[in-house]
N, CA, C and O atoms as a printed pandas DataFrame, in Angstrom:
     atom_number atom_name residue_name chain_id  residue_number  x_coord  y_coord  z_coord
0              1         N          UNK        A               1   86.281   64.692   94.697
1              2        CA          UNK        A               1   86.822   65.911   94.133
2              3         C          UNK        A               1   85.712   66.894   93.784
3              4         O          UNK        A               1   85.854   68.111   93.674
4              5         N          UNK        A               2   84.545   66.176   93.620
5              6        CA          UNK        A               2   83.540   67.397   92.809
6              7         C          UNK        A               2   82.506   68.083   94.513
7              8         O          UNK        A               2   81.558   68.869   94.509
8              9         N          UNK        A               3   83.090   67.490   95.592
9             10        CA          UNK        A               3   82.290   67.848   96.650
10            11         C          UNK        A               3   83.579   68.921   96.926
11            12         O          UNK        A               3   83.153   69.745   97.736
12            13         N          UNK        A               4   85.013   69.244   96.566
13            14        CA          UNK        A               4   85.710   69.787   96.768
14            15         C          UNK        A               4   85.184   71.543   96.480
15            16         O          UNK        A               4   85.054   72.641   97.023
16            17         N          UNK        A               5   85.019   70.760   95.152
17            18        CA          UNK        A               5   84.972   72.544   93.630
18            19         C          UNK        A               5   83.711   72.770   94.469
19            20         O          UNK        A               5   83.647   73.867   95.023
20            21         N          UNK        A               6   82.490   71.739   94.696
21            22        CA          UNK        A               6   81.269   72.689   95.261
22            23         C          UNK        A               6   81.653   73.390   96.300
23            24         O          UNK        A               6   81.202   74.536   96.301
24            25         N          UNK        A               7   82.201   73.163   97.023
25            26        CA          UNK        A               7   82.338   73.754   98.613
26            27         C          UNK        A               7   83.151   75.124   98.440
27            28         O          UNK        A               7   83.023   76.179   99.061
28            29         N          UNK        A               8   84.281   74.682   97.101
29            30        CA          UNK        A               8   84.828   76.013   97.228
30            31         C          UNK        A               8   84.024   76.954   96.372
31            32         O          UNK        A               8   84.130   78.130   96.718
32            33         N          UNK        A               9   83.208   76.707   95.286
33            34        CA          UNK        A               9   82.271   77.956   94.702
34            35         C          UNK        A               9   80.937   77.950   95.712
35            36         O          UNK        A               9   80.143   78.782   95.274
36            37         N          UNK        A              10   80.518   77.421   96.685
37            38        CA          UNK        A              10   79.885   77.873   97.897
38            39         C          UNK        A              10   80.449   78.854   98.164
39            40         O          UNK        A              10   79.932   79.942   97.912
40            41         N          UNK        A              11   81.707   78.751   98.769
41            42        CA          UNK        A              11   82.634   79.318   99.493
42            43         C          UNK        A              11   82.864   81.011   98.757
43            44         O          UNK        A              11   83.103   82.004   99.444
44            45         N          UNK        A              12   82.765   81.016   97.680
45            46        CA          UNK        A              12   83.541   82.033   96.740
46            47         C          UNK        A              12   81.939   82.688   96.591
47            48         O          UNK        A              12   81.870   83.893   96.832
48            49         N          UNK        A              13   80.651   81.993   96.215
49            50        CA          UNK        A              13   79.510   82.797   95.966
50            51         C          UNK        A              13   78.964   83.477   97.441
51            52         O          UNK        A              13   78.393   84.567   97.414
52            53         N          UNK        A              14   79.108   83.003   98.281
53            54        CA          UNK        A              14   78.427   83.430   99.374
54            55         C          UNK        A              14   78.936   85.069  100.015
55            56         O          UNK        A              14   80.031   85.557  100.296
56            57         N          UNK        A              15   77.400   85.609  100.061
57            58        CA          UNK        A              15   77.288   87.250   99.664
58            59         C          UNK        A              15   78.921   87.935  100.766
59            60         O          UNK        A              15   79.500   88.952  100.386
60            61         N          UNK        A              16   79.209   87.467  101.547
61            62        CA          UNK        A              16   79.983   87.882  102.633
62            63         C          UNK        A              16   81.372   88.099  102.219
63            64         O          UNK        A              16   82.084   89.031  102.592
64            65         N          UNK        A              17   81.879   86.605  100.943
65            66        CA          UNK        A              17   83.285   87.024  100.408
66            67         C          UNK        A              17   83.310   87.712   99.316
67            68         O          UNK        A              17   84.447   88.136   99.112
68            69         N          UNK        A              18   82.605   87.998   98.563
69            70        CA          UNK        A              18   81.615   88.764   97.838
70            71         C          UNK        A              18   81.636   90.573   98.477
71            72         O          UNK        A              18   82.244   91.417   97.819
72            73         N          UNK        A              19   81.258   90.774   99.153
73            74        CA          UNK        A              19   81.251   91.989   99.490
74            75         C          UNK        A              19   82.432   92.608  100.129
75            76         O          UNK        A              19   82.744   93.758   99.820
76            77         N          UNK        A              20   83.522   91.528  101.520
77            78        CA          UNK        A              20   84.428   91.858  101.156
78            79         C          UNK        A              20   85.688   92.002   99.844
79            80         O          UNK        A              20   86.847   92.378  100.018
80            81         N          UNK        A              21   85.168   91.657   98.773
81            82        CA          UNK        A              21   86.168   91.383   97.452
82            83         C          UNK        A              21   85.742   93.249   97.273
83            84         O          UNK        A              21   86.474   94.200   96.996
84            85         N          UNK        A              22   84.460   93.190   97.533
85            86        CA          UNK        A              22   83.973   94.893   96.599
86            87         C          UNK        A              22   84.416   95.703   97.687
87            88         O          UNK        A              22   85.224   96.602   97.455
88            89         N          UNK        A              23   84.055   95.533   98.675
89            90        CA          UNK        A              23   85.959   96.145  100.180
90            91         C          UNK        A              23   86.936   96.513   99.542
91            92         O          UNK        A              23   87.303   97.684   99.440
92            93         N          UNK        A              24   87.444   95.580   99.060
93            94        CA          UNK        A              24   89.139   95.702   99.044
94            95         C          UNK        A              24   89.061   96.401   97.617
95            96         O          UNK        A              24   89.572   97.512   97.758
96            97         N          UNK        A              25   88.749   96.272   96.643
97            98        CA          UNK        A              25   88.485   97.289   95.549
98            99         C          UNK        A              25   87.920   98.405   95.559
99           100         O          UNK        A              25   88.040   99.027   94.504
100          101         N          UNK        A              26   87.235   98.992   96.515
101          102        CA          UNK        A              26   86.641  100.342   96.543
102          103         C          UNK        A              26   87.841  100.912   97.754
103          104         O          UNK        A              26   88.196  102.085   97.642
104          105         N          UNK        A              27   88.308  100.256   98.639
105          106        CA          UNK        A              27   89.249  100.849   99.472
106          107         C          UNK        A              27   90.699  101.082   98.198
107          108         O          UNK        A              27   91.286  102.158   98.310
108          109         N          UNK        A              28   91.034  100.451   97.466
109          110        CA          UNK        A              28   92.041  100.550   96.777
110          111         C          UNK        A              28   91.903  102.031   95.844
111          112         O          UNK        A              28   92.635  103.012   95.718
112          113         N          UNK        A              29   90.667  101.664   95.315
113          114        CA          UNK        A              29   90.069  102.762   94.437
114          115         C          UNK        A              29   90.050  104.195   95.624
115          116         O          UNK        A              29   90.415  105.296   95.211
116          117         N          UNK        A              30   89.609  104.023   97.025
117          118        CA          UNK        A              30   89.985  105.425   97.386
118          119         C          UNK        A              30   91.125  105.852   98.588
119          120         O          UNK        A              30   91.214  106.808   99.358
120          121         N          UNK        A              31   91.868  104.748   98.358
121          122        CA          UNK        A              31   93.564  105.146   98.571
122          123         C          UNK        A              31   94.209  105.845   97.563
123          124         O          UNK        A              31   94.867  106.877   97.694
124          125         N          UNK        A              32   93.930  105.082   96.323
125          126        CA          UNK        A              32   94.751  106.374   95.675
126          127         C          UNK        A              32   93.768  107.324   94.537
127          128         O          UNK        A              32   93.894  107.707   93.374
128          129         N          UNK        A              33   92.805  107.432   95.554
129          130        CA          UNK        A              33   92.177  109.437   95.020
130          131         C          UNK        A              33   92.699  109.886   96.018
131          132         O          UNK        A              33   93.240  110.981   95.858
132          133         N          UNK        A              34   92.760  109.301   97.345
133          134        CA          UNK        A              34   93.018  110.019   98.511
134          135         C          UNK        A              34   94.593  110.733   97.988
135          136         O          UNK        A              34   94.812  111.923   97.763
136          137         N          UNK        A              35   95.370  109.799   97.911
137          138        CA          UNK        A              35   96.855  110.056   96.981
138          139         C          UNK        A              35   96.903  110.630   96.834
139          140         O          UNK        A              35   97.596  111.408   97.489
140          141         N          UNK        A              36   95.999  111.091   95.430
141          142        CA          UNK        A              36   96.078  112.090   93.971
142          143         C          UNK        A              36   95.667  113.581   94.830
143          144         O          UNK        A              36   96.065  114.683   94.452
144          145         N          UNK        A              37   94.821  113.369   96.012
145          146        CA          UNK        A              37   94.130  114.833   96.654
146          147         C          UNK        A              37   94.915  115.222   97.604
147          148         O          UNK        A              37   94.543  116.172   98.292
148          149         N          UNK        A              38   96.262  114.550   97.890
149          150        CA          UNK        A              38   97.225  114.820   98.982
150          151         C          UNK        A              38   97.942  115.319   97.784
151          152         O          UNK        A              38   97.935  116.532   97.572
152          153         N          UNK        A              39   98.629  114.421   96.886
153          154        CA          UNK        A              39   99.988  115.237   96.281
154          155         C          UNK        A              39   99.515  116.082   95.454
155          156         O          UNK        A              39  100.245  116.921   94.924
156          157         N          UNK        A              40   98.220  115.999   95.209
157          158        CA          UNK        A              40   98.281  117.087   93.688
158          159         C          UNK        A              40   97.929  118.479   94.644
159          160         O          UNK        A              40   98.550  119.516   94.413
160          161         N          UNK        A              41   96.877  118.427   95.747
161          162        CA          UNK        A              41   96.239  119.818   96.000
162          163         C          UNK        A              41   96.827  119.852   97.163
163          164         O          UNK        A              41   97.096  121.038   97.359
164          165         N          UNK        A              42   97.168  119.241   98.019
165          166        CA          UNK        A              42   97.327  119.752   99.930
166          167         C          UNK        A              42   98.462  120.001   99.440
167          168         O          UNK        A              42   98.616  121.187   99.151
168          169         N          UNK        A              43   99.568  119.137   99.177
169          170        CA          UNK        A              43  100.895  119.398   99.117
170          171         C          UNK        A              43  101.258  120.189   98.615
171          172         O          UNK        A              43  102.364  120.546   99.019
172          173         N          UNK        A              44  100.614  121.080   97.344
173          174        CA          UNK        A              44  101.330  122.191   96.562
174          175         C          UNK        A              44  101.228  123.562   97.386
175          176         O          UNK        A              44  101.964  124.540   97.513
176          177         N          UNK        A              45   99.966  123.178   97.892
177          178        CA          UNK        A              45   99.136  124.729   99.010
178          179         C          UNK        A              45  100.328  124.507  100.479
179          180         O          UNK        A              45  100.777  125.483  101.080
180          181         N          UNK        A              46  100.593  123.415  100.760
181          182        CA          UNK        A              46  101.454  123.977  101.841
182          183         C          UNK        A              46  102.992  123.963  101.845
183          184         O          UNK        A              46  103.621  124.236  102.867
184          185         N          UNK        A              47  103.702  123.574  100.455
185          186        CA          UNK        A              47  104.347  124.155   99.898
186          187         C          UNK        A              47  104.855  125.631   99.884
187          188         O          UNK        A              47  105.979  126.128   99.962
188          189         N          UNK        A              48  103.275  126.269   99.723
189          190        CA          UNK        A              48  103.328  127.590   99.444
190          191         C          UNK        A              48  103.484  128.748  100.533
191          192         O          UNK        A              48  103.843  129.918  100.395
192          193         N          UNK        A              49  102.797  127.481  102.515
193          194        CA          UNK        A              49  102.830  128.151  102.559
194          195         C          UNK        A              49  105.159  128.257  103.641
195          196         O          UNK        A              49  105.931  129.045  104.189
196          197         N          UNK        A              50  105.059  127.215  103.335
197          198        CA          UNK        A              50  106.488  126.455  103.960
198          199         C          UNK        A              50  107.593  127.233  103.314
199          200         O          UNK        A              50  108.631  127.596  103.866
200          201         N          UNK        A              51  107.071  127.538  101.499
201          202        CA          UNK        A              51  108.350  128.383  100.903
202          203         C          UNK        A              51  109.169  126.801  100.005
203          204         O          UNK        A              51  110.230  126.970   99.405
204          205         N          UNK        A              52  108.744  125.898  100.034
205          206        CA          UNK        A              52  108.996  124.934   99.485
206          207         C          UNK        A              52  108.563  124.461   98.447
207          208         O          UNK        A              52  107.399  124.063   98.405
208          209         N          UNK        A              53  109.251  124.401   97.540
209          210        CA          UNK        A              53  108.798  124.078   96.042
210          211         C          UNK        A              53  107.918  122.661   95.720
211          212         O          UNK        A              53  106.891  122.610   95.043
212          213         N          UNK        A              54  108.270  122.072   96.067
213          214        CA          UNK        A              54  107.769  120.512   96.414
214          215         C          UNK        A              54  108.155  120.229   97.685
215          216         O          UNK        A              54  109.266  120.553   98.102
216          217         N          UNK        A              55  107.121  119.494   98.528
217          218        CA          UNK        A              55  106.952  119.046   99.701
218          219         C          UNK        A              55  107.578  117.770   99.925
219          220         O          UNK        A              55  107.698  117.258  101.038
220          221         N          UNK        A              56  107.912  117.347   99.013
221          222        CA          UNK        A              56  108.213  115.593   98.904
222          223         C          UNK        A              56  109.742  116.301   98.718
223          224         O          UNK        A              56  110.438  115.294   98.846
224          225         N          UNK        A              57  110.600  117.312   98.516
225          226        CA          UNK        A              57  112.012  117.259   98.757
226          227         C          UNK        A              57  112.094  117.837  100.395
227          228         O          UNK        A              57  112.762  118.796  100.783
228          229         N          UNK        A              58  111.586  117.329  100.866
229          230        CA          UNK        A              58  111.913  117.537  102.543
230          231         C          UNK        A              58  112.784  116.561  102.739
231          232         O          UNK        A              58  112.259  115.448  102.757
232          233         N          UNK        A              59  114.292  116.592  102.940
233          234        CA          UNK        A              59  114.559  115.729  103.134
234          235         C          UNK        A              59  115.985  115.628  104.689
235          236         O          UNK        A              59  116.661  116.634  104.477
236          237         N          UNK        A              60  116.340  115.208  105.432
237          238        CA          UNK        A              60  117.054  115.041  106.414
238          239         C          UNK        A              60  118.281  114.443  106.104
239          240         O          UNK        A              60  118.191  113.296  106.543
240          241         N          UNK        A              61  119.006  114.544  105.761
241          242        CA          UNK        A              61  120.715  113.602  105.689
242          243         C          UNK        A              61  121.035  113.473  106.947
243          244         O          UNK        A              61  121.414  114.492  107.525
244          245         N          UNK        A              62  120.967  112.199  107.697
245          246        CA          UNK        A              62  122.050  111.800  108.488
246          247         C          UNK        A              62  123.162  111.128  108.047
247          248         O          UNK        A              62  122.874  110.329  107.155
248          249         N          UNK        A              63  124.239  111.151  108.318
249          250        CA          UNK        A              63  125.475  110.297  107.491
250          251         C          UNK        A              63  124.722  110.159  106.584
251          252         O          UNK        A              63  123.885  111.052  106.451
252          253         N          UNK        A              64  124.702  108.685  105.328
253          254        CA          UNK        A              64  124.527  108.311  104.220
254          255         C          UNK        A              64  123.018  108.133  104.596
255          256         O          UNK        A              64  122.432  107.952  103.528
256          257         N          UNK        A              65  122.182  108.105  105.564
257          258        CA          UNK        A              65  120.943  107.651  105.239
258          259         C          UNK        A              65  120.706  109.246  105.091
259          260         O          UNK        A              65  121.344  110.242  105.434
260          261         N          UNK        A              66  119.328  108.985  104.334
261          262        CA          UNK        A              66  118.032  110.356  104.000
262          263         C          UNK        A              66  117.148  109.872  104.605
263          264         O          UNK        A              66  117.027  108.648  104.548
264          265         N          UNK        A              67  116.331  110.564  105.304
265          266        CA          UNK        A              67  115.052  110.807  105.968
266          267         C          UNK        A              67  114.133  111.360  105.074
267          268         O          UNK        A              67  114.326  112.558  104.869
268          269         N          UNK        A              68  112.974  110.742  104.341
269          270        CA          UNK        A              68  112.353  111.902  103.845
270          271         C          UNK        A              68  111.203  112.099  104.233
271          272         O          UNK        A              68  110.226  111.618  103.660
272          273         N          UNK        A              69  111.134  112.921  105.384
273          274        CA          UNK        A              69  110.247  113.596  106.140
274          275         C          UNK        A              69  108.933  114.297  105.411
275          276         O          UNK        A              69  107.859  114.490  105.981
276          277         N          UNK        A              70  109.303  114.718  103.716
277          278        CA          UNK        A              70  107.901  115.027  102.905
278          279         C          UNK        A              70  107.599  114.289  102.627
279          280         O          UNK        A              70  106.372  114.323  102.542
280          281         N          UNK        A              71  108.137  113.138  102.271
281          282        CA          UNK        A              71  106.870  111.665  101.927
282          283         C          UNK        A              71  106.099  111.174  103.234
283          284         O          UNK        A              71  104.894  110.944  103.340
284          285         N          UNK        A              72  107.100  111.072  104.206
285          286        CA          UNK        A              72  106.000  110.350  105.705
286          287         C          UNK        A              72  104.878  111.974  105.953
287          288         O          UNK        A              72  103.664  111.956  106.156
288          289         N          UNK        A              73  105.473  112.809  105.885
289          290        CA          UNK        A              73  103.940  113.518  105.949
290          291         C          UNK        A              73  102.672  113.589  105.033
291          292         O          UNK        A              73  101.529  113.861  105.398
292          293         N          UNK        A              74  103.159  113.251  103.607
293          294        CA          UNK        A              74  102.164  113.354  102.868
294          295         C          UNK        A              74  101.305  112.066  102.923
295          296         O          UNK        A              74  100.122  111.998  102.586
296          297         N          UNK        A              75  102.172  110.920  103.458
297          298        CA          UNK        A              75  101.519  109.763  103.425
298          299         C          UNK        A              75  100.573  109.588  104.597
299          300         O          UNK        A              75   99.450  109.083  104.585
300          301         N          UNK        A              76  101.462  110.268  105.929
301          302        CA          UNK        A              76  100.662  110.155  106.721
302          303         C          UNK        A              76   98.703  111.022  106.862
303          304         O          UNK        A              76   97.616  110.761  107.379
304          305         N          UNK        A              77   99.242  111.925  106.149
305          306        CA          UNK        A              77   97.878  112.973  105.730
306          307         C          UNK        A              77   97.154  111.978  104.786
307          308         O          UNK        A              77   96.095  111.786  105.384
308          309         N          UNK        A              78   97.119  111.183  103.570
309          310        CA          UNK        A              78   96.889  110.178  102.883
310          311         C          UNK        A              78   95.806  109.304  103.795
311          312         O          UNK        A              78   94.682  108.948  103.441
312          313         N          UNK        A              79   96.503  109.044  105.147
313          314        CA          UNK        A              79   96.077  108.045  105.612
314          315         C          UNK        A              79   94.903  108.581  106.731
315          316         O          UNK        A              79   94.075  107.815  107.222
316          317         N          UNK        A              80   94.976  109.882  107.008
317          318        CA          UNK        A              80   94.608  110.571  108.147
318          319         C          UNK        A              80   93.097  110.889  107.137
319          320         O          UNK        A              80   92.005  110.784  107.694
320          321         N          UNK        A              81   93.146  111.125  106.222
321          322        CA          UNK        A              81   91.999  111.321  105.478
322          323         C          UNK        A              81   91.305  110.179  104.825
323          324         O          UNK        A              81   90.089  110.295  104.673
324          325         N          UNK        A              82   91.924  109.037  104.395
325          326        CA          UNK        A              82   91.341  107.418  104.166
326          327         C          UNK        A              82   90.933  107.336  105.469
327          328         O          UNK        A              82   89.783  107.773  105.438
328          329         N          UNK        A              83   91.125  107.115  106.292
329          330        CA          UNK        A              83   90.481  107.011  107.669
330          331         C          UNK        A              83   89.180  108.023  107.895
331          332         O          UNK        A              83   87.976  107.774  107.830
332          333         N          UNK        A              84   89.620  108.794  108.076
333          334        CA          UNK        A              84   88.186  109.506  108.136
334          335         C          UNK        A              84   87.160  109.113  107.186
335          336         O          UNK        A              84   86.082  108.630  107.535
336          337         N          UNK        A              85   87.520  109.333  105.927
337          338        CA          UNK        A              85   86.749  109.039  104.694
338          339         C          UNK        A              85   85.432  107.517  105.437
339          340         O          UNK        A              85   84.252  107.351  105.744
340          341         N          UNK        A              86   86.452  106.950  105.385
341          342        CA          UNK        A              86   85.590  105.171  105.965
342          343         C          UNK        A              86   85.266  105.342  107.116
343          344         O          UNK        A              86   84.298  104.634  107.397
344          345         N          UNK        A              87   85.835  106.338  108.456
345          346        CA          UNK        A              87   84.693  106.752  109.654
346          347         C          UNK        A              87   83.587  107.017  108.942
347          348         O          UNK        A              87   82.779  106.101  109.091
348          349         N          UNK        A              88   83.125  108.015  108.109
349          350        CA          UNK        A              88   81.787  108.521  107.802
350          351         C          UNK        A              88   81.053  107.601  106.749
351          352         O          UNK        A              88   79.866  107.706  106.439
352          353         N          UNK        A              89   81.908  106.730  106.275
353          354        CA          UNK        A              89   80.812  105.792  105.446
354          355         C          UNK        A              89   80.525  104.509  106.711
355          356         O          UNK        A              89   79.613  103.697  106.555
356          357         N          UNK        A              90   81.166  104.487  107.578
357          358        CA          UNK        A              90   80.783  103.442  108.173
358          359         C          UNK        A              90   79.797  104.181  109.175
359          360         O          UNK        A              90   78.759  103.553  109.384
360          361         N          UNK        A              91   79.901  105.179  109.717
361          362        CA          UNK        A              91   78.682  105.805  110.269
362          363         C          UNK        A              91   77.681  106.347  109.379
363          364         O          UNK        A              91   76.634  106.890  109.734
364          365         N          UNK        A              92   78.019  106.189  108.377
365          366        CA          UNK        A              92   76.504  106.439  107.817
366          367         C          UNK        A              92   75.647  104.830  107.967
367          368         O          UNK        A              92   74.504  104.577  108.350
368          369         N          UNK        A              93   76.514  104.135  107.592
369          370        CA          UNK        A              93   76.199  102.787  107.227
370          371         C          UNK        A              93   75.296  102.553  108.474
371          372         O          UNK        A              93   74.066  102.603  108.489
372          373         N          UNK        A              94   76.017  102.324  109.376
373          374        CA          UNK        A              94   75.421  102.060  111.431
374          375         C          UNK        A              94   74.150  102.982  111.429
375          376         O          UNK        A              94   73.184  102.606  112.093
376          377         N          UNK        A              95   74.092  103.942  110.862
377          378        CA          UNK        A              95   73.027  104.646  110.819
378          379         C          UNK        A              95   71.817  103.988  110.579
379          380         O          UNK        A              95   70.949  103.396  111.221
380          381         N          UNK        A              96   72.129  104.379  109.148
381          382        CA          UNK        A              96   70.897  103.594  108.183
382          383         C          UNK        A              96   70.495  101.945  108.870
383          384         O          UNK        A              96   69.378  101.488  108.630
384          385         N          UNK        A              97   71.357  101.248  109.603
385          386        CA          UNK        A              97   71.020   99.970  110.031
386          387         C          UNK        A              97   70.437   99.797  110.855
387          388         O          UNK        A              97   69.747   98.778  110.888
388          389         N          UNK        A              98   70.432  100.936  112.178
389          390        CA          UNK        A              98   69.852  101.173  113.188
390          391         C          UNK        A              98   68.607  101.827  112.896
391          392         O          UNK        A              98   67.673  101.807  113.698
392          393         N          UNK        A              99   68.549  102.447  111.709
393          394        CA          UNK        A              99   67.208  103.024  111.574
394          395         C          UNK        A              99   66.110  102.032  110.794
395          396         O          UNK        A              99   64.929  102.374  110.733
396          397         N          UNK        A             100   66.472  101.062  110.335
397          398        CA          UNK        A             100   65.811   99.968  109.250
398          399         C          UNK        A             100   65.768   98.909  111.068
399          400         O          UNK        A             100   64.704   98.382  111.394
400          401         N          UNK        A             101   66.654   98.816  111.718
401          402        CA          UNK        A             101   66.211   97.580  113.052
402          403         C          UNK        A             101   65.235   98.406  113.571
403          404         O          UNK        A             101   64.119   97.945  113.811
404          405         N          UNK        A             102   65.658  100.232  113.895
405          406        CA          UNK        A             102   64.161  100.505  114.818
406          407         C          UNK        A             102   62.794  100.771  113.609
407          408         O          UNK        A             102   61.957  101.510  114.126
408          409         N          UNK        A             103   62.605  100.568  112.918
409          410        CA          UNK        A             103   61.660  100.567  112.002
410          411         C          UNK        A             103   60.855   99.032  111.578
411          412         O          UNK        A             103   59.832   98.779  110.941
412          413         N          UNK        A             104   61.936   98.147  112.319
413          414        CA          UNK        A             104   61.458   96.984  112.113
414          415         C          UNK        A             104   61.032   95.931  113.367
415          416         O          UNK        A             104   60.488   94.832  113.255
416          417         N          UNK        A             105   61.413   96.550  114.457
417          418        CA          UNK        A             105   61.080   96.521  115.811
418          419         C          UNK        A             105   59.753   97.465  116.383
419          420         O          UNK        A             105   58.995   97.055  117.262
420          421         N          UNK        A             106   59.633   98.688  115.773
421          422        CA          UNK        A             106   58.189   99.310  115.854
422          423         C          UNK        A             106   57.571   98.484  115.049
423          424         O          UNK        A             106   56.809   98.196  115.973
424          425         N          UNK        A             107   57.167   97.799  114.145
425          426        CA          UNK        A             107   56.573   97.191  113.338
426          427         C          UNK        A             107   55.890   95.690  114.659
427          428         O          UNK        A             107   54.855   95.159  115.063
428          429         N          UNK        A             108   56.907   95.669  114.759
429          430        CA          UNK        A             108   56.942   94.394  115.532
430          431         C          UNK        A             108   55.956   94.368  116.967
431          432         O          UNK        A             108   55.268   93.388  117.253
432          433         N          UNK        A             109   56.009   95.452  117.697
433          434        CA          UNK        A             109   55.937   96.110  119.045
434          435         C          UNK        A             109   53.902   96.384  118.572
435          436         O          UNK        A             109   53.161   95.611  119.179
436          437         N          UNK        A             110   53.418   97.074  117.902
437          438        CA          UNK        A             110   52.741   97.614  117.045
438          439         C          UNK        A             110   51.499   96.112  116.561
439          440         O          UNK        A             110   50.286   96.038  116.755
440          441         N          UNK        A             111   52.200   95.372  116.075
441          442        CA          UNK        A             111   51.173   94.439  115.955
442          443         C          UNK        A             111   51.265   93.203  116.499
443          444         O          UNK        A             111   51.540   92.273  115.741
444          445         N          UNK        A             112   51.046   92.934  117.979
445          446        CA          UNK        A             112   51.663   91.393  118.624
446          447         C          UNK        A             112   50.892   90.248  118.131
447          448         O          UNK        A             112   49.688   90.141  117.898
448          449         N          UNK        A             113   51.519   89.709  118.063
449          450        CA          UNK        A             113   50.821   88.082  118.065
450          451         C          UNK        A             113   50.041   87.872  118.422
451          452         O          UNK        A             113   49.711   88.850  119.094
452          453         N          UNK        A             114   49.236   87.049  118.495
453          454        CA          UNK        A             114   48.169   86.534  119.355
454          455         C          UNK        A             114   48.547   85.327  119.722
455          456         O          UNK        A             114   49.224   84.835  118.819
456          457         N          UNK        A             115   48.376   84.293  121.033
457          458        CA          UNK        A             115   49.064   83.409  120.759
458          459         C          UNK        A             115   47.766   82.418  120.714
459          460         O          UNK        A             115   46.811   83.044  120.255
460          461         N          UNK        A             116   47.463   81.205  121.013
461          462        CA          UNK        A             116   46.656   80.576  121.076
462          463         C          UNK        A             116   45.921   80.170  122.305
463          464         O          UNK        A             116   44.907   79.479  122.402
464          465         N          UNK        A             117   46.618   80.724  123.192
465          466        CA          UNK        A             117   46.330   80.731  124.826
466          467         C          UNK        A             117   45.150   82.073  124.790
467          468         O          UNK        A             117   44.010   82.094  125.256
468          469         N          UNK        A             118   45.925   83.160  124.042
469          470        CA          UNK        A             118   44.730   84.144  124.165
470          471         C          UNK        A             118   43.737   84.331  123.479
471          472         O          UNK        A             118   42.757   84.905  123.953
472          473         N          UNK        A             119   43.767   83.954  122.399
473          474        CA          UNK        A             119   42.363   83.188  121.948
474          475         C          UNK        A             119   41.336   82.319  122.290
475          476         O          UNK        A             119   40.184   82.353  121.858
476          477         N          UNK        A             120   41.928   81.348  123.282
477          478        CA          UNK        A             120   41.403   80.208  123.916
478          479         C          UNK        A             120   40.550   81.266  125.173
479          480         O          UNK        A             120   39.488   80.999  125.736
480          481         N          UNK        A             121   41.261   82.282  125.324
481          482        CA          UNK        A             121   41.104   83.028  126.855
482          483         C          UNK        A             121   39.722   84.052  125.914
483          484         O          UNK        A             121   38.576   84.118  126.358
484          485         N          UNK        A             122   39.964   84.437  125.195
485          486        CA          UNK        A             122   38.666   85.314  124.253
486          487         C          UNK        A             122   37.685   84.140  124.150
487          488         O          UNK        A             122   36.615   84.491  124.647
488          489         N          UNK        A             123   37.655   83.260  123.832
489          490        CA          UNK        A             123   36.289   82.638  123.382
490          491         C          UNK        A             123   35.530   82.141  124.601
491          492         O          UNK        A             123   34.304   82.036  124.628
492          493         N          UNK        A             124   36.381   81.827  125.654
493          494        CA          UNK        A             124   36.023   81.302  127.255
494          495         C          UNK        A             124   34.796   82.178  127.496
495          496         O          UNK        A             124   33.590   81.941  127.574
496          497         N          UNK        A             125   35.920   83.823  127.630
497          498        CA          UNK        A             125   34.971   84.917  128.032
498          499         C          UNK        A             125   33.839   85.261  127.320
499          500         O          UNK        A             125   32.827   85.350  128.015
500          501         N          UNK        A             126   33.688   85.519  125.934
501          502        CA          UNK        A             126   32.694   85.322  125.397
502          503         C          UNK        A             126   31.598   84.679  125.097
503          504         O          UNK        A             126   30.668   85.021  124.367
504          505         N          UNK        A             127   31.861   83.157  126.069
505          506        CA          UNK        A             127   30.949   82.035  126.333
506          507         C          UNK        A             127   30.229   82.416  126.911
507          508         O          UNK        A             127   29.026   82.532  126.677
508          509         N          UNK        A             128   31.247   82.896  128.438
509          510        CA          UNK        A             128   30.791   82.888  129.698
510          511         C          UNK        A             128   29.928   84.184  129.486
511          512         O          UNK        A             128   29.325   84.287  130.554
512          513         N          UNK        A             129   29.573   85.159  128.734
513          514        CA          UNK        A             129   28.999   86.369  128.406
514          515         C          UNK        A             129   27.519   85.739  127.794
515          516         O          UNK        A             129   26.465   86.248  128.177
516          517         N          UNK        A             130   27.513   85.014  127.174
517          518        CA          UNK        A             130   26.410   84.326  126.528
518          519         C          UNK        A             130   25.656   83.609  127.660
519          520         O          UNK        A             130   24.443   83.766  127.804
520          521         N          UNK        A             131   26.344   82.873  128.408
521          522        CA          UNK        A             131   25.699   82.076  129.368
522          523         C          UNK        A             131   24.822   82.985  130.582
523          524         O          UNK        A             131   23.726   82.732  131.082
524          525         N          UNK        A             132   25.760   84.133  130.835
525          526        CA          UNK        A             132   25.111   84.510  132.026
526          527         C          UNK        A             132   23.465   86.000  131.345
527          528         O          UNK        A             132   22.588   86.532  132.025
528          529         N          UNK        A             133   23.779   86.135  129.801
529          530        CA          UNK        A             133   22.325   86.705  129.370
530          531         C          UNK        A             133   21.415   85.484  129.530
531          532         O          UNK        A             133   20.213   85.572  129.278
């Protein structure tokens, strides 16, 4: 049982479920600003310019069902902007990663190894330089 609990607080510390946990809380956290910046500011401005008092009474009656055509737009705008939002943090992100690999690959390129073959091959020649003064 106690090889159980280790494996699962392995499981729970390791940086990967960990960072997705801070994922799903910062995406939550900007779903609903995204929300608050759809219904409080887009929706009132095109309201204004539709002639519609609130955007969210858009609504369609077929027989007994309602359609409400101002919530799927506001939601869909909601979502059209959470999306983007995380395009540009994830391209920033790819950015910065690609610029820390080529920064760490010039590093690399810049000072080679030596291996022990070419050392062996330097001291040969430098023998053979001695021998023939």
């Amino acid at each position: 049982m106690k090889a159980f609990f280790k494996e699962f607080r392995d499981f729970i510390s390791d940086g990967n479920i960990v960072d997705m946990a801070v994922a799903f809380i910062m995406g939550g956290a900007l779903q609903a600003l995204m929300k608050a910046l759809v219904d409080d500011i887009f929706m009132p401005i095109i309201g204004i310019f539709t002639g519609s008092v609130s955007f969210s009474d858009w609504v369609i009656e077929v027989g007994s069902a309602k359609l409400q055509i101002g919530n799927f737009i506001g939601t869909t705008i909601t979502f059209v902007l959470t999306a983007f939002i995380v395009f540009l943090m994830i391209k920033a992100m790819n950015k910065a990663r690609q610029l820390t690999h080529l920064d760490q690959s010039d590093a690399d390129e810049e000072a080679p190894e030596e291996s022990e073959l070419d050392v062996l091959q330097a001291i040969r020649d430098e023998l053979a330089k001695q021998n023939q003064a």
